[in-house]
C-alpha positions in Angstrom: 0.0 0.0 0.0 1.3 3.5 -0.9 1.3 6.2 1.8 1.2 9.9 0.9 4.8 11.5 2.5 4.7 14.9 1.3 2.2 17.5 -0.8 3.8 19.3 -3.3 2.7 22.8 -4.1 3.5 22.2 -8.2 4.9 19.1 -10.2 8.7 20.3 -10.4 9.0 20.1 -6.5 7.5 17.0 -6.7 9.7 15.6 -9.4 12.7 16.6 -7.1 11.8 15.2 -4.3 10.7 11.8 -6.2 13.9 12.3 -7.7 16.3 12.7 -4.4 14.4 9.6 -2.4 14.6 7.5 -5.5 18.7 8.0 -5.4 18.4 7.0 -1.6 16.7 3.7 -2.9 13.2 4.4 -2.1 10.1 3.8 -4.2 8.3 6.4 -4.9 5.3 7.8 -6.9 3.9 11.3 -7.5 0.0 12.1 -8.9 -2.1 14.7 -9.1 -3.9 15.8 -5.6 -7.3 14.9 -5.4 -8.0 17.9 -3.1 -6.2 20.4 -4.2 -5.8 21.5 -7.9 -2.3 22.0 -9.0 -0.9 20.3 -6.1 1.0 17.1 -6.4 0.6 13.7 -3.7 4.4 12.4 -3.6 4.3 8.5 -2.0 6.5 6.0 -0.9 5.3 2.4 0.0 3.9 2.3 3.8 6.7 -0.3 4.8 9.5 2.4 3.5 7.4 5.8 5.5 9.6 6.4 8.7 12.6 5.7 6.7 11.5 8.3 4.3 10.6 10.5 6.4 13.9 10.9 8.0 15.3 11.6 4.6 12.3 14.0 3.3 13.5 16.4 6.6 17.1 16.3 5.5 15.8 17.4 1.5 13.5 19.6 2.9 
């Protein structure tokens, strides 16, 4: 099951983050918010969530 880590205010923030926790070996997804238009969901699997975390605070 995928877990939403971070909301993205635009698709080029998300693509970098998907891009910076994919070169720490995590899974991850981005799509389109469902509640907010023009934001992007960025996901990691629900198994992988505090580890991502952890590096999501050091990107961010």
């Amino acid at each position: 099951m995928w877990t939403v880590i971070y909301l993205a205010p635009d698709r080029s923030t998300a693509e970098r983050i998907r891009e910076k926790l994919e070169s720490e070996g995590f899974w991850v997804r981005i799509r389109p918010s469902h509640y907010v238009a023009g934001q992007y969901e960025v996901l990691v699997p629900s198994g992988e969530l505090e580890e991502a975390q952890e590096v999501l605070r050091s990107i961010l």
